[in-house]
N, C-alpha and C positions, 0 to 999 in steps of 0.2 A: 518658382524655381525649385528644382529637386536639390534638397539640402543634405542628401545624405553623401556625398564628396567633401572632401575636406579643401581641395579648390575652391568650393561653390562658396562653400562660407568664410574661407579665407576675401572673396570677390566682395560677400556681403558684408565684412569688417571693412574692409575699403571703402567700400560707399559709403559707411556710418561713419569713417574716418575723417572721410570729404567735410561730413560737417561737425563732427566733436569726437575726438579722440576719446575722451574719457569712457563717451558713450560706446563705442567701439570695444574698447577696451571688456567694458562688463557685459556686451556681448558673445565675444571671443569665450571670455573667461567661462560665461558659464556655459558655451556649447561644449566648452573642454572639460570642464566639471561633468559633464551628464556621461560623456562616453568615453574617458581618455585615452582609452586603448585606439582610436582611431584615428588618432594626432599625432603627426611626425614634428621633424626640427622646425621648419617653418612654423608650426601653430606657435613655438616657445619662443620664437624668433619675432614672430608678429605680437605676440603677451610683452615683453622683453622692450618693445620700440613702443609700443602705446601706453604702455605705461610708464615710461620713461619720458616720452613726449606730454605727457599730462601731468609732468614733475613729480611723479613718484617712483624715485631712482630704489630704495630699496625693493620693492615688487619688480624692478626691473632686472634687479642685480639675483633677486631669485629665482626668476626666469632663468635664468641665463645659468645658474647654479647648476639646476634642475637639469637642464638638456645636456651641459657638457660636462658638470661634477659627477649628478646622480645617473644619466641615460647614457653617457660617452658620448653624446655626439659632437660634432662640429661643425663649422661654417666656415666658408671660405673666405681666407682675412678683413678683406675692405668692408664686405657686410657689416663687421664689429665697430668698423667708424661712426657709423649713420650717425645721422645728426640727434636723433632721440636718444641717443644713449651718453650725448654730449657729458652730463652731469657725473659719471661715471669714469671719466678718462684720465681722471690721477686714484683712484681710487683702489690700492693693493689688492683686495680680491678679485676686479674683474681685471684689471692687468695680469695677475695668473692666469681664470679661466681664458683671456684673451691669448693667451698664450700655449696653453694647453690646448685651444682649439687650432691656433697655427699650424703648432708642429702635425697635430693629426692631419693635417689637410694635405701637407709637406709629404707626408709620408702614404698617405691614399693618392697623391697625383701623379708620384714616382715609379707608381706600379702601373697604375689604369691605362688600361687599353678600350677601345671600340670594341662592343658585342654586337655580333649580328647575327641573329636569333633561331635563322635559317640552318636545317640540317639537311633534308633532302626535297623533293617534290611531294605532293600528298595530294594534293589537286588539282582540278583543269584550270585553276584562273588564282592568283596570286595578287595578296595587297598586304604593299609596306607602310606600317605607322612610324613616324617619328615623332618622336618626344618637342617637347618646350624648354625651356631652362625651368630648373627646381623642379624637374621631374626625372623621368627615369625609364626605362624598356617598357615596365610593368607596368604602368600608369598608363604609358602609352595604349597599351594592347588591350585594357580596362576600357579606357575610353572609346578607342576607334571600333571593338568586336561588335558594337550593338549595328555595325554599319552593314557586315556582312549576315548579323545575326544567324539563324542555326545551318546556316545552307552550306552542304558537303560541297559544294562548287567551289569556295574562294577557301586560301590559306592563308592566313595572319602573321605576319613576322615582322617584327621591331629591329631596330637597328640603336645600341645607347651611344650616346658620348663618350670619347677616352677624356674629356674634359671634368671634375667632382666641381660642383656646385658648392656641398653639405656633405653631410653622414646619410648618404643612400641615394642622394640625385646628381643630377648629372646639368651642364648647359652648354650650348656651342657658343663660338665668339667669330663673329662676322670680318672672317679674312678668306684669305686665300690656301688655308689647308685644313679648318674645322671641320668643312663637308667632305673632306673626300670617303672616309668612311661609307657616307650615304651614298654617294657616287658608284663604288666599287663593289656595294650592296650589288646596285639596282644593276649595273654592268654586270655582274655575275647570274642573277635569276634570268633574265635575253635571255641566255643560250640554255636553257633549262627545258625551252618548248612550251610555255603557258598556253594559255589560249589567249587569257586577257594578262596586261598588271595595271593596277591601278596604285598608286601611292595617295597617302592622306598626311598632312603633318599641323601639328598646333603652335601657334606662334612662331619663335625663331625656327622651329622644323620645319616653317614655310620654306625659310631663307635658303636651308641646309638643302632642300630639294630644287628649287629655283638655280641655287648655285652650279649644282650637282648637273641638272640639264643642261644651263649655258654655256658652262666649262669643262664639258667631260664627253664624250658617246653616251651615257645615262638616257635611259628614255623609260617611258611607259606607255600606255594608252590612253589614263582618265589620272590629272591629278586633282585631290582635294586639297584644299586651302582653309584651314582654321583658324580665327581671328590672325591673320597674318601679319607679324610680323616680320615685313624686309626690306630690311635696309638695301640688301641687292640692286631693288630698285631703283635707287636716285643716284646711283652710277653707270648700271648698264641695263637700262631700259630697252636700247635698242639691240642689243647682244641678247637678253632673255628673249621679246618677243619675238624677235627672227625666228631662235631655238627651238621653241614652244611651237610656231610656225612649221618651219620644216620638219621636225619631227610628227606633224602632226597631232597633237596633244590635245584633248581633249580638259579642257581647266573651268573647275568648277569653285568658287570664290565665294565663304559664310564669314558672315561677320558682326559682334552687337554692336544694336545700334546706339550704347554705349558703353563702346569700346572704345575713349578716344584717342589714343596713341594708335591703334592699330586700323581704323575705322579709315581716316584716308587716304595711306595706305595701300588700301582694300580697294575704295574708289581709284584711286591712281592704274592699279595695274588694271582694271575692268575698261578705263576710259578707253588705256593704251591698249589692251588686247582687241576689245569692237575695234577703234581705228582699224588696227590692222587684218581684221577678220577672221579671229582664230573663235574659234568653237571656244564658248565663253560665256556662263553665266554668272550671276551673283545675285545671293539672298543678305540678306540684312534682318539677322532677327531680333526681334523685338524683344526690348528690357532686358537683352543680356548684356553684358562685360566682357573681360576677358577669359571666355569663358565655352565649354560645345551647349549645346542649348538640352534643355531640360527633356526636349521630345527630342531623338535622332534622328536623320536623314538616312536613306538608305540609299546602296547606291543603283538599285534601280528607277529611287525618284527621278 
C-alpha cells in the first residue's frame, strides 16, 4: 500500500489498533516523527486516543496541547468525549484545551458556507469529486485527479462542506439538506453543454451524491462510488434505483475488501442495482480498507 498519504496510514494505525493499541500508537508516532510537516489534526487526534487508550493519559494530554495550544487547531466537540480520553475528563488542562477547541469550532461553523470549485467551462467532459468526512475540497481533488490523469478532455472540480469537521476539514450528516450543495453543484454544470459528467465520491460523498440524484433533477452520465458509505440506502432503496434507472446513470461501485462498515454496503446497492438492470459494476480490491487503492482506476477502464 502507498504510504505516502496521511489517510493511508492513519488506515494502517487502525488495523494495528484492531490488535494492540500501544502498538499502534508507536507506529503513528514514529511515522510522525520522520516527516511532521505532513500531519494535520487527525494524526494528533489519533496520537491523543491511543495513547490515552493504552493508559498513558499524560502523552495523551500532550497531544492534544500540541494541536490545539501550540498548532491552533480544533475539533469538533463530541470527538473530545471518546472513550480514550476517558482518564482525562476532570482533569483542568484538557478541560481548557476542551474548551478552547469548542469555541474555535463555534466560531468556524457560524461562518462556513459550501465551496464549489467550479468557475467557468474549460473542457469538453466535466468530473465532480466529493469529499469524505475529515477531509476537505483539496484532498478531494488529490485523490480523484490520478482518475482523469493528464488528459485536456475532463475538468476537476470539488464541491466542500458548509459543515467543519476540525481545523481544515469538512463532513456531511446524512439528512435531508447536507447534500443539497452537491445537488445544485451538479444541476448547475447540465446546462453548461459538457459532452460527458461524470461524478466520483469517497465515503459519505457516496451518500451526498446518491442523495443528490434521488431527491433533486441532479444527474450525470458515469458515477464512481469509493468505499461507499450510505446510509441512503436502508431507507430509500427503491427511490435511488429507480433514479439511477431513469436517469440513465451509468454506476460504477470500488470497495476494500476490508472495509467492513462500508463493504456491505457496497454489496447491497450492487445486489439491488443488477436486480433492477441498471448499468453496474463492482470491484472489490484486495487488502484495502477505507481507503482509493494504491494503483488508480481510470475512467476509461
Amino acid at each position: 500500500m502507498n504510504m505516502n498519504k496521511e489517510s493511508d496510514i492513519l488506515e494502517t494505525t487502525l488495523a494495528i489498533a484492531e490488535r494492540q493499541y500501544l502498538e499502534a500508537y508507536h507506529f503513528l508516532q514514529n511515522a510522525y516523527q520522520e516527516n511532521p510537516q505532513n500531519y494535520g489534526p487527525q494524526t494528533l487526534y489519533f496520537l491523543a486516543c491511543l495513547s490515552g487508550g493504552a493508559n498513558m493519559p499524560e502523552e495523551a494530554l500532550g497531544w492534544l496541547r500540541k494541536a490545539i495550544r501550540d498548532n491552533k487547531w480544533w475539533y469538533r466537540p463530541e470527538v473530545l468525549d471518546d472513550d480514550d480520553l476517558t482518564e482525562l475528563k476532570n482533569d483542568k488542562e484538557f478541560l481548557l484545551l476542551k474548551a478552547i477547541s469548542n469555541e474555535r469550532y463555534v466560531q468556524s461553523a457560524s461562518k462556513s458556507k459550501a465551496l464549489f470549485s467550479w468557475k467557468k467551462k474549460t473542457a469538453d467532459n466535466f468530473f465532480l469529486a466529493i469529499h469524505g468526512n475529515t477531509q476537505n475540497g483539496q484532498i478531494a481533488r488529490i485523490d480523484w485527479e490520478p482518475i482523469v490523469g493528464k488528459s485536456a478532455e475532463w475538468q476537476i472540480e470539488t464541491v466542500q462542506s458548509a459543515e467543519p469537521d476540525g481545523y481544515g476539514t469538512y463532513r456531511w450528516s446524512y439528512d435531508m439538506t447536507a447534500y443539497l450543495p452537491v445537488a445544485h453543484s451538479m444541476e448547475k454544470v447540465q446546462k453548461e453543454g459538457y459532452h460527458k459528467i461524470a461524478c466520483g465520491g469517497f465515503s459519505a460523498g457516496c451518500d451526498m451524491l446518491l442523495r443528490a440524484i434521488a431527491f433533486t433533477s441532479a444527474s450525470c452520465d458515469l458515477l464512481i462510488l469509493q468505499s461507499p458509505w450510505i446510509p441512503v440506502l436502508q431507507e430509500h432503496t427503491e427511490a435511488l434505483v429507480r433514479a439511477i434507472s431513469q436517469k440513465n446513470i451509468e454506476l460504477r461501485i470500488y470497495c476494500g475488501s476490508e472495509d467492513e462498515d462500508c463493504l456491505p454496503l457496497a454489496k447491497k446497492l450492487y445486489a439491488e442495482g443488477k436486480n433492477a438492470g441498471l448499468k453496474v459494476t463492482f470491484t472489490i480490491q484486495a487488502n484495502n480498507r477505507h481507503q482509493f487503492p494504491e494503483k488508480m482506476y481510470h475512467l476509461e477502464d
